[in-house]
Backbone bond lengths (Angstrom), bond angles and torsions (degrees), N, CA, C in turn:
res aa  C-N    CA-C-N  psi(-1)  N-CA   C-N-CA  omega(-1)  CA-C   N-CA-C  phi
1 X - - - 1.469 - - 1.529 110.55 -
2 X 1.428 119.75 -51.48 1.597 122.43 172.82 1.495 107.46 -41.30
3 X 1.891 115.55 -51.40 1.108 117.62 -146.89 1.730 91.95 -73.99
4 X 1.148 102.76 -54.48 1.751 91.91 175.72 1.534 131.67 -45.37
5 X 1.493 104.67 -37.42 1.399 107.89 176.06 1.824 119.31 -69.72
6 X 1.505 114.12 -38.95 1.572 131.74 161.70 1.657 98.43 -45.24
7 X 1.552 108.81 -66.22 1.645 100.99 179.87 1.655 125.37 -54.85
8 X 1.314 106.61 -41.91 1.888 104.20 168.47 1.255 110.36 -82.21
9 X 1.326 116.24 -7.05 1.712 96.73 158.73 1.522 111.24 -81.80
10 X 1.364 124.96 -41.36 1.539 115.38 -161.02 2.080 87.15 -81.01
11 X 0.899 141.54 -13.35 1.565 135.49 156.69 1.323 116.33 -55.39
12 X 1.245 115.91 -51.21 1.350 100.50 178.93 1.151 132.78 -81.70
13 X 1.804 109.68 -18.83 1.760 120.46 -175.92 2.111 86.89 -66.54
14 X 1.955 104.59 -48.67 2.269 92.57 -172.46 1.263 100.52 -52.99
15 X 1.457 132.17 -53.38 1.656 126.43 -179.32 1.517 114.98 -41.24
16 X 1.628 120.74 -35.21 1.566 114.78 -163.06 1.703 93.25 -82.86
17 X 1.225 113.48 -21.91 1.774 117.47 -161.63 1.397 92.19 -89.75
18 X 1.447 132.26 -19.10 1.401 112.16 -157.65 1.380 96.07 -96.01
19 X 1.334 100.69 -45.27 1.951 106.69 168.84 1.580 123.63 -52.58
20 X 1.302 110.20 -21.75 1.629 125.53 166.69 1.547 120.29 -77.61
21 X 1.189 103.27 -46.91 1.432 112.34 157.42 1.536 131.91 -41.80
22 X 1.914 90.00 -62.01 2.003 84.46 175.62 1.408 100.35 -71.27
23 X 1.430 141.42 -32.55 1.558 126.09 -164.81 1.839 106.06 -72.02
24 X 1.287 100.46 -0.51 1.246 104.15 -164.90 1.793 95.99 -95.34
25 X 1.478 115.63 -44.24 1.808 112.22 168.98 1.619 91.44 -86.56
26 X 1.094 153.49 64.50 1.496 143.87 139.86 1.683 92.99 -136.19
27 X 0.974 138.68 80.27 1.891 130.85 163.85 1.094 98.73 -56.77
28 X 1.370 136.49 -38.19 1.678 114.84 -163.83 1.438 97.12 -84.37
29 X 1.227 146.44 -18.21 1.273 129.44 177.06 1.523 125.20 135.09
30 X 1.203 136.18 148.35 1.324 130.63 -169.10 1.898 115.68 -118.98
31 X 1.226 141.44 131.23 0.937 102.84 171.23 1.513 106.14 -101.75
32 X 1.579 112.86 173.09 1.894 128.55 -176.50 1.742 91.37 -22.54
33 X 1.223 110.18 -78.82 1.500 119.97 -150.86 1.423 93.05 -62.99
34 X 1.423 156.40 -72.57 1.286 153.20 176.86 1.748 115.75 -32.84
35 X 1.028 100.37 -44.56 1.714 96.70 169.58 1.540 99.01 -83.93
36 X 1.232 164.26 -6.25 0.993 133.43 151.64 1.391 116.38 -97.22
37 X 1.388 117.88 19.12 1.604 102.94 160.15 1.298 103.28 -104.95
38 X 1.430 120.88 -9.93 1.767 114.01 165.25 1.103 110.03 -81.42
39 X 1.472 144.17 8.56 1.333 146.01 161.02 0.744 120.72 -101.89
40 X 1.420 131.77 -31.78 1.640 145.93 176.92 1.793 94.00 71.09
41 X 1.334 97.90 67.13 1.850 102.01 173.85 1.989 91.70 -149.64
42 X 1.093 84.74 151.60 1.490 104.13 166.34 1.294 116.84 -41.82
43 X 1.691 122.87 149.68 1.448 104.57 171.62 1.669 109.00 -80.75
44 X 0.692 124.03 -12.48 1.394 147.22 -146.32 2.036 84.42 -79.22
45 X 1.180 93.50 -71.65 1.512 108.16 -162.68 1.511 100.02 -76.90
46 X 1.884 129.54 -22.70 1.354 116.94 151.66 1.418 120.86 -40.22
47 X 1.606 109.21 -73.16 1.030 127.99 179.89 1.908 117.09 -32.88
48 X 1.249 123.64 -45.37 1.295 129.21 163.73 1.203 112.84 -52.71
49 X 1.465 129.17 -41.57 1.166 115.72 -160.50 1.206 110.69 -79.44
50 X 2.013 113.41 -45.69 0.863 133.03 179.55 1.385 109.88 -58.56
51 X 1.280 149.06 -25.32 1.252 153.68 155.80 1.936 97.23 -41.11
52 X 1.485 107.02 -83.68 1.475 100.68 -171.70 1.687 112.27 -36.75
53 X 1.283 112.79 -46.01 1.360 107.40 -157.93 1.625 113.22 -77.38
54 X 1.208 105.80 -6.83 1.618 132.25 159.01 1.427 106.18 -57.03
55 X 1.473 105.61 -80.17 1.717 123.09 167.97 2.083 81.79 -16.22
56 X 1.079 95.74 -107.82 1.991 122.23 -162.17 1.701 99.79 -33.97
57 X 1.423 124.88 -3.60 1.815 128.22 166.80 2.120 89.24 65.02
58 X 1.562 103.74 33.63 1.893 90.36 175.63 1.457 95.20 -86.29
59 X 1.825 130.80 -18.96 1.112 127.91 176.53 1.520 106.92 -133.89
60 X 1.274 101.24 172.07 1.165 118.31 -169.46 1.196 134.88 -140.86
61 X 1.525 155.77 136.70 1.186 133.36 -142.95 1.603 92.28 -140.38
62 X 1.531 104.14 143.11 1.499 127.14 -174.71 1.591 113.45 -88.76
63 X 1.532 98.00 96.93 1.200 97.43 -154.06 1.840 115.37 -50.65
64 X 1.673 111.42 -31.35 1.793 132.12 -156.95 2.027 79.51 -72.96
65 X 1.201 128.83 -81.47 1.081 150.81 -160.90 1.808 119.28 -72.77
66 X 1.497 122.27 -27.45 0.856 132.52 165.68 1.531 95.01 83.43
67 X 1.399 140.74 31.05 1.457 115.52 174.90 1.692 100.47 -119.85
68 X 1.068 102.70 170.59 1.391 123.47 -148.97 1.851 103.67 -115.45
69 X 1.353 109.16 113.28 1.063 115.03 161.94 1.613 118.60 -99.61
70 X 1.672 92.37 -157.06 1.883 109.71 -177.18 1.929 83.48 -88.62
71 X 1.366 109.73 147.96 1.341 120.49 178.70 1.401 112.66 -81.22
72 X 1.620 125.15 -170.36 1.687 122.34 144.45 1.336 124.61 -50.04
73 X 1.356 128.50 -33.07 1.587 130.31 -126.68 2.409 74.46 -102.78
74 X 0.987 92.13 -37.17 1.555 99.84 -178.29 1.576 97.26 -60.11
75 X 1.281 114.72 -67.11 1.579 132.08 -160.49 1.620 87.59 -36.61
76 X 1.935 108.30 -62.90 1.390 109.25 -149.14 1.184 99.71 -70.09
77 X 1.417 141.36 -28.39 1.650 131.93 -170.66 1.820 91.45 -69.97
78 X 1.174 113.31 -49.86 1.553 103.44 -169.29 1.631 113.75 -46.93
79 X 1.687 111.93 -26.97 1.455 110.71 -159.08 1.564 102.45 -109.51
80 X 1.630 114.88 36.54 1.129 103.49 -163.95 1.323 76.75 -108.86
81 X 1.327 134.47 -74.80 1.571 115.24 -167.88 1.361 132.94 -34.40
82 X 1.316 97.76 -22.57 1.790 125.44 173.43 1.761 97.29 -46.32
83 X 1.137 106.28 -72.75 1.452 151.74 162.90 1.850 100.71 -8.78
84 X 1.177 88.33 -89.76 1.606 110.43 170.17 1.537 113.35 -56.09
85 X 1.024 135.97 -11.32 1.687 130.22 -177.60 1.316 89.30 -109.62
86 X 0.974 129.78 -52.42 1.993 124.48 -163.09 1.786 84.90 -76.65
87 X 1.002 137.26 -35.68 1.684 112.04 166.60 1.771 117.00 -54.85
88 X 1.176 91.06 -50.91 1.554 107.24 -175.12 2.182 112.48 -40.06
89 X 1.334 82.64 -60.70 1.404 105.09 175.36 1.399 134.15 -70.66
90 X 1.441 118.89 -11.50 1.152 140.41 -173.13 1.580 110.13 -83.34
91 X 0.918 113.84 -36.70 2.111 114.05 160.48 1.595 98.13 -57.51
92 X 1.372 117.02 -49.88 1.477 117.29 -150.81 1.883 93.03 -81.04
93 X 1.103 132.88 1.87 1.395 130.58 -179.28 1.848 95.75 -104.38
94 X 1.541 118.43 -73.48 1.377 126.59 166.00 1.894 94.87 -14.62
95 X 1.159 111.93 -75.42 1.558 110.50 -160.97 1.280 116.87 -29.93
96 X 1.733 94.42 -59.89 1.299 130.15 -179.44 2.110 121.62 -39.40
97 X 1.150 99.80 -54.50 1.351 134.78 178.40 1.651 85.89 -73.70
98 X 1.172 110.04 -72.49 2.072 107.32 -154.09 1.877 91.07 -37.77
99 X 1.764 100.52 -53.89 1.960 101.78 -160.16 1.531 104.55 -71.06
100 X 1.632 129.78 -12.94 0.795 95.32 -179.58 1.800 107.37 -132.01
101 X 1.185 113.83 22.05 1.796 107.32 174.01 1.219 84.99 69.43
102 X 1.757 163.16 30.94 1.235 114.26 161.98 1.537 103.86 -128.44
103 X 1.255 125.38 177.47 1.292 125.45 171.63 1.442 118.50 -57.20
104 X 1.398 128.67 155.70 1.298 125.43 -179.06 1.616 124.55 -155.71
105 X 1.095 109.00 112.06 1.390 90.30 -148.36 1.984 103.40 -133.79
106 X 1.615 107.26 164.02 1.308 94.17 -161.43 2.153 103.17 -121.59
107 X 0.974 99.65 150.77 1.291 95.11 176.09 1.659 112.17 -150.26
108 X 1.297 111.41 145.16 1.625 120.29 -175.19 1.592 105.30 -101.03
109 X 1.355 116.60 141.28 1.261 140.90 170.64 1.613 104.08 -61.02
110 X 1.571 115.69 118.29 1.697 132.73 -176.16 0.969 109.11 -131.33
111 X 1.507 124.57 84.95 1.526 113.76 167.83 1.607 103.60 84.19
112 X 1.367 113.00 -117.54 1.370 138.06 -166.27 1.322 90.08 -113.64
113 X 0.832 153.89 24.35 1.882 135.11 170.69 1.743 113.44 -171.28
114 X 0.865 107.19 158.03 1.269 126.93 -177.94 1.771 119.54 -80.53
115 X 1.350 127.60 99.24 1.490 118.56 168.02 1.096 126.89 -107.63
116 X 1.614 102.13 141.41 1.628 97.83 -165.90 1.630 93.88 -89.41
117 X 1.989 90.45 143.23 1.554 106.24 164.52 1.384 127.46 -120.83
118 X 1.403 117.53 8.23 1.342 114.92 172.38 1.818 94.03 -166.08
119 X 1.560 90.25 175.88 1.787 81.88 -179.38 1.766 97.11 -173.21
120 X 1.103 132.43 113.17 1.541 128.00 161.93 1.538 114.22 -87.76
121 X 1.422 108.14 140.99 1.535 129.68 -149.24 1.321 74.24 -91.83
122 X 2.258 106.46 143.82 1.574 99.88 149.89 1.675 123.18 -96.00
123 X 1.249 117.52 -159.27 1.323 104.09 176.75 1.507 116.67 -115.31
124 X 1.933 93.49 25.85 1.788 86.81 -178.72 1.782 103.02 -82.57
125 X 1.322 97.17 167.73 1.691 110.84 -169.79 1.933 88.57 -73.64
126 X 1.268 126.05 -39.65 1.382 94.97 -168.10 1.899 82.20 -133.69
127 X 1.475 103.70 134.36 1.344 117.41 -163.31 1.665 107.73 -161.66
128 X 0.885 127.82 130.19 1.446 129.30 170.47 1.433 110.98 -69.43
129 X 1.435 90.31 157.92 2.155 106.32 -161.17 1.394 100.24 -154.10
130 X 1.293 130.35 94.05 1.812 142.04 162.31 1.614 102.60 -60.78
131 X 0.994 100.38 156.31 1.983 115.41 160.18 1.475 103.27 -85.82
132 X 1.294 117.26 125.34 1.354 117.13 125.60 1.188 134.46 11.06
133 X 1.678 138.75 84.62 1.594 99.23 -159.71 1.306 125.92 125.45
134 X 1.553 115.23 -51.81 0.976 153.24 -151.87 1.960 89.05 -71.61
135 X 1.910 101.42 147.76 1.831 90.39 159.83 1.324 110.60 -131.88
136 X 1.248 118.86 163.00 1.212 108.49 -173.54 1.964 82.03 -143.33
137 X 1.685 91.70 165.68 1.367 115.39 175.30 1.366 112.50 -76.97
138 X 1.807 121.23 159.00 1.312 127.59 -166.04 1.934 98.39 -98.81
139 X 0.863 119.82 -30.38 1.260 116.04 -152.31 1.647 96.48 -89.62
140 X 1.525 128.17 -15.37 1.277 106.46 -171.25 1.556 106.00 -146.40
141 X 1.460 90.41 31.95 1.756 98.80 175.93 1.656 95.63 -124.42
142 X 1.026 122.23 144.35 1.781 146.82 165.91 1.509 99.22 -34.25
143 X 1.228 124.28 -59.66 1.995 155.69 -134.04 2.231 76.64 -83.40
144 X 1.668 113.89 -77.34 1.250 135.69 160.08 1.068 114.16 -7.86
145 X 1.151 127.74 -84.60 1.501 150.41 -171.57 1.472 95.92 -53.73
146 X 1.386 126.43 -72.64 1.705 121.13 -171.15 1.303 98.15 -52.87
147 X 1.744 120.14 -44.47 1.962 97.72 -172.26 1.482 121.85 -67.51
148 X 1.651 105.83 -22.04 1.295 112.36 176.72 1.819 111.45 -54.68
149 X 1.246 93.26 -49.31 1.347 115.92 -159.77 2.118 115.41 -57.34
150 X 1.283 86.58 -25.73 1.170 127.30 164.97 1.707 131.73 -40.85
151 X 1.368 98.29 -61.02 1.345 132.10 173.68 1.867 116.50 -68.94
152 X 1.267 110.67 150.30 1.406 102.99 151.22 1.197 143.74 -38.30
153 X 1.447 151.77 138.83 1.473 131.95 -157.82 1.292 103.62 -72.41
154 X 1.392 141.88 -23.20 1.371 154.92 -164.98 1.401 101.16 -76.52
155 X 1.415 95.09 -69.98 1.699 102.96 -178.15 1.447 109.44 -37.17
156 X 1.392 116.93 -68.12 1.441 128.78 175.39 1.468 120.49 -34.52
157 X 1.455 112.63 -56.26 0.980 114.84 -171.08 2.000 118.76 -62.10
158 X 1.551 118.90 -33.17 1.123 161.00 170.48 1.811 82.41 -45.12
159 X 1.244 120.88 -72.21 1.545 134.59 -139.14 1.461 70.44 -75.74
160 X 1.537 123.83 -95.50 1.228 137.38 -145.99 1.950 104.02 -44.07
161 X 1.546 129.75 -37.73 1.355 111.80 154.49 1.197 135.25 -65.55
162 X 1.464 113.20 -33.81 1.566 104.73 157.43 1.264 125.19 -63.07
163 X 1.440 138.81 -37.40 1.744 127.09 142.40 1.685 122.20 4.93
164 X 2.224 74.41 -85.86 1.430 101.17 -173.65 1.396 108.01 -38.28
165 X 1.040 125.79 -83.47 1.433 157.41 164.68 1.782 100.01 7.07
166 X 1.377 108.92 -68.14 1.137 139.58 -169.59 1.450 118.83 -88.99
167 X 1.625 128.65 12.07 1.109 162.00 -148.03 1.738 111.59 172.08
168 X 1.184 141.73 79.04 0.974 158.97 156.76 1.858 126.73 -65.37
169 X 1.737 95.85 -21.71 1.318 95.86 159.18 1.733 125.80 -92.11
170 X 0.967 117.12 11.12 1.529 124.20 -155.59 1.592 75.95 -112.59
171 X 1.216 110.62 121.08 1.723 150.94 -176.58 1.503 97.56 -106.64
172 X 1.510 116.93 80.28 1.571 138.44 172.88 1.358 103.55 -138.27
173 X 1.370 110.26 123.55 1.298 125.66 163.33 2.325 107.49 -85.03
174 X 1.201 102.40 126.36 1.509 97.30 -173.65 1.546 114.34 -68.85
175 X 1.276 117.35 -42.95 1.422 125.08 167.83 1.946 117.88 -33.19
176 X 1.363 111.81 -67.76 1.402 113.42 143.39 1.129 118.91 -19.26
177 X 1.340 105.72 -85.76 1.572 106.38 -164.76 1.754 110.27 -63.67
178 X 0.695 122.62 -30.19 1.193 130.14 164.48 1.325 111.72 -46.30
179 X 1.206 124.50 -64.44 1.797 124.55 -177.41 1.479 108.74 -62.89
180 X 1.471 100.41 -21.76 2.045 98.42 -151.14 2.350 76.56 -92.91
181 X 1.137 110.46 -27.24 2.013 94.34 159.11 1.440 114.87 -54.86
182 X 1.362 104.71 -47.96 1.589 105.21 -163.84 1.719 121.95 -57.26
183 X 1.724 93.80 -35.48 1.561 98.50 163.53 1.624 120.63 -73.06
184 X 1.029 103.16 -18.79 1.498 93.42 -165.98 1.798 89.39 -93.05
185 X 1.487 140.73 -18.44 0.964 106.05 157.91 1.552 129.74 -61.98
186 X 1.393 114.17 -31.29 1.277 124.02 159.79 1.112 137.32 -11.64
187 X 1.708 108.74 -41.09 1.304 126.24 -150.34 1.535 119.07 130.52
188 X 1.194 120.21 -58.15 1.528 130.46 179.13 1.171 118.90 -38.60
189 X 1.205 135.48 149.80 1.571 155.43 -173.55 1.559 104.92 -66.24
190 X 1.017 132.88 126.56 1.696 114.61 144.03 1.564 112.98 -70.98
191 X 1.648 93.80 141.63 1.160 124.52 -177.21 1.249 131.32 -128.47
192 X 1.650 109.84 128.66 1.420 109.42 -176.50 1.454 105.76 -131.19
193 X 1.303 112.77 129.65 1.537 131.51 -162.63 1.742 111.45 -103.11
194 X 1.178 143.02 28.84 1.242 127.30 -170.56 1.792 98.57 106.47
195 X 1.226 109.53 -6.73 1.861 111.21 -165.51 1.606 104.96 -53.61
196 X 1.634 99.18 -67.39 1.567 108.55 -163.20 1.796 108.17 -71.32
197 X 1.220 109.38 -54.41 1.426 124.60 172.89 1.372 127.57 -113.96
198 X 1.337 122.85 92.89 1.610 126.44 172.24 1.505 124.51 -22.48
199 X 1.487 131.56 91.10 1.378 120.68 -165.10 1.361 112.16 105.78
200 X 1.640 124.87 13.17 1.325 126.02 -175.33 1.502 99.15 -148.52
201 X 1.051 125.92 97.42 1.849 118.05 144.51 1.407 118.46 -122.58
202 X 1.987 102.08 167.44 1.064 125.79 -123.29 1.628 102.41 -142.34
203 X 1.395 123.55 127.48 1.513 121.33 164.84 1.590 101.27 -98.76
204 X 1.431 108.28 151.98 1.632 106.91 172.15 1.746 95.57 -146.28
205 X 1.608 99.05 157.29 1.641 100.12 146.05 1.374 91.02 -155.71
206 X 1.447 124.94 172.80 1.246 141.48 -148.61 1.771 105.49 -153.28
207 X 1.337 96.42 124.56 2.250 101.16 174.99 1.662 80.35 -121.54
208 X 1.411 64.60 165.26 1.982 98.87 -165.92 1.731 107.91 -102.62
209 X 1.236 137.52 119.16 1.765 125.40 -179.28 1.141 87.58 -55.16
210 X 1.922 87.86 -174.25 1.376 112.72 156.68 1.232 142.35 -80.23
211 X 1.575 104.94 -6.68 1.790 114.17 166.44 1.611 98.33 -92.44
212 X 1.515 144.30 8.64 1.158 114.00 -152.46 1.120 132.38 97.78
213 X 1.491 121.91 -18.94 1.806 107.91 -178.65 1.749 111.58 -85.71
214 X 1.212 97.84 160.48 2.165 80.97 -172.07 1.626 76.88 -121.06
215 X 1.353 105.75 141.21 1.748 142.03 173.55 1.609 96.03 -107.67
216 X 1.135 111.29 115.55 1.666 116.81 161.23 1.910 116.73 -109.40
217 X 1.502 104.97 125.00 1.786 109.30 -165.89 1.726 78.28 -85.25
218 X 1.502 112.82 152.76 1.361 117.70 170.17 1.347 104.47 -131.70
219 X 1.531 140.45 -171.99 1.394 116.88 167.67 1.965 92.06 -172.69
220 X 1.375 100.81 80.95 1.589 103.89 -164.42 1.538 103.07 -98.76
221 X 1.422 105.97 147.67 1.492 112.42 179.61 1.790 113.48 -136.09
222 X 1.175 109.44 -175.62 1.397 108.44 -179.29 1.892 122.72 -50.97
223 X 0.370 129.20 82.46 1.906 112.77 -175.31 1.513 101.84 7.10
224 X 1.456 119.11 -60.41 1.307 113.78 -144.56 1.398 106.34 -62.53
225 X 1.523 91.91 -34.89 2.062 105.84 -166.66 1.810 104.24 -67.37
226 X 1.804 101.89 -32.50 1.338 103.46 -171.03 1.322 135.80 -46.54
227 X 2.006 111.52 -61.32 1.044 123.65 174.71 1.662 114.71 -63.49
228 X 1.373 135.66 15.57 1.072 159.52 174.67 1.568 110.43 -80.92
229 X 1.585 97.15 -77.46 1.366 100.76 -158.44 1.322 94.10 -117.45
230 X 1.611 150.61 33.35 1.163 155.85 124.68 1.763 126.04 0.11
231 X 1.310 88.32 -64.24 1.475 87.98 -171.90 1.655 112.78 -90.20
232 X 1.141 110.78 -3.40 1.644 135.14 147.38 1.320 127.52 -25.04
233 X 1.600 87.94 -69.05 1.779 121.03 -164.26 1.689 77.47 -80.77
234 X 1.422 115.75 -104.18 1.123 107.88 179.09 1.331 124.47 17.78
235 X 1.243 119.30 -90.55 1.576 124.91 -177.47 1.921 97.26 -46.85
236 X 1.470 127.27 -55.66 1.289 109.19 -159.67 1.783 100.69 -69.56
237 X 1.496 121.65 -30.66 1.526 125.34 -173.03 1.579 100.64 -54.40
238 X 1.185 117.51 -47.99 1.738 119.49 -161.88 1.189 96.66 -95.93
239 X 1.373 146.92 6.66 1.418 149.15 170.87 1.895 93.59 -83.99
240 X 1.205 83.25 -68.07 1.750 88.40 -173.96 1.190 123.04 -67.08
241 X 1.369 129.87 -11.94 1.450 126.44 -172.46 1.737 92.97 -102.86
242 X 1.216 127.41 -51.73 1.666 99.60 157.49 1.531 151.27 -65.87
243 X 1.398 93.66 0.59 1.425 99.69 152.17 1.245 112.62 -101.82
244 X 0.919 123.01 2.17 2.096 113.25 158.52 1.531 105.26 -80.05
245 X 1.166 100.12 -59.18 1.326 98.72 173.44 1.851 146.10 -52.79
246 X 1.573 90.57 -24.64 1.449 119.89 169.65 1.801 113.31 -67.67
247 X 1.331 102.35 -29.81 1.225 122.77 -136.91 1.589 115.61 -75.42
């Protein structure tokens, strides 16, 4: 009797994951009968599950349309490691910013682009300032380049033609960009020279969590101020990112 009840429990937790799963590749939404023909389960016994997991807010139902997504209670577990790395990293930006007056700011690898999730202000009088939020492209931002750099060469390479592809004005030869990854796995900074924004470059490097997501610190300033105090930042960027990493 236990053993049966242990077995319809671990059945229904793969049934609740498999139904989480497809709502998880459908964002716009599933309805009852469509998620159970991507499960190959009854609607009957969807519908139950999807009820509990309602109960626990892991899904959620559209009220205009009636289809059923991933809930909050999902959203917030996803954004907790988020959570925990932008704490982690947030001394290592402060540092960054205190030695060098400039802005510094952090953003996580999404798909195809880069979003910023945190950012410490510097205290120069003229300094660049992103939103919160904000996305930017991989191939011609500093932040980009370290998450690329990050990845398998395949993977990378995959991302950076779908860009291209999908960006037709962005004047990148891949070969380049290709070598200028290879150093920065090396060790080297990502670097952005005037690429993304005319009058703005950028040092970056990027660590990876422990589930996998890669966070890239960037720390971009005026052009004019850049070629100035470059090899500055530099020295304090690769000071501090191996002692996080050391750490």
């Amino acid at each position: 009797m236990e053993d049966n009840q242990r077995i319809q429990g671990i059945q229904v937790i793969t049934r609740a994951a498999d139904i989480l799963r497809v709502l998880g590749r459908n964002t716009d939404g599933l309805s009852l009968g469509q998620i159970a023909a991507q499960v190959s389960l009854p609607r009957s016994t969807v519908q139950r599950i999807v009820s509990a997991l309602s109960h626990e807010r892991f899904v959620a139902t559209d009220g205009g349309q009636g289809r059923i997504r991933l809930g909050p209670e999902i959203q917030s577990l996803a954004q907790a490691p988020v959570f925990d790395m932008r704490e982690r990293l947030r001394p290592v930006m402060k540092e960054i910013s205190a030695a060098t007056s400039e802005t510094v700011d952090l953003a996580i690898l999404e798909g195809r682009q880069m979003r910023f999730v945190d950012q410490v202000v510097g205290s120069q009088r003229l300094r660049t300032v992103s939103s919160i939020g904000e996305t930017f492209p991989l191939t011609t931002t500093a932040n980009g380049k370290a998450a690329l750099a990050c990845l398998e060469e395949v993977v990378a390479e995959k991302l950076i033609l779908a860009e291209l592809a999908a960006r037709p004005e962005f004047d990148i030869k891949l070969g380049p960009l290709l070598a200028e990854l290879s150093r920065i796995r090396g060790g080297d900074l990502a670097r952005d020279e005037n690429e993304h924004t005319d009058g703005i470059s950028a040092l970056g490097f990027a660590v990876m969590g422990q589930n996998g997501d890669i966070f890239a610190i960037s720390v971009p300033a005026p052009s004019s101020r850049f070629v100035m105090v470059e090899a500055e930042l530099r020295a304090c960027m690769i000071s501090a990112r191996d002692e996080f990493l050391n750490a």
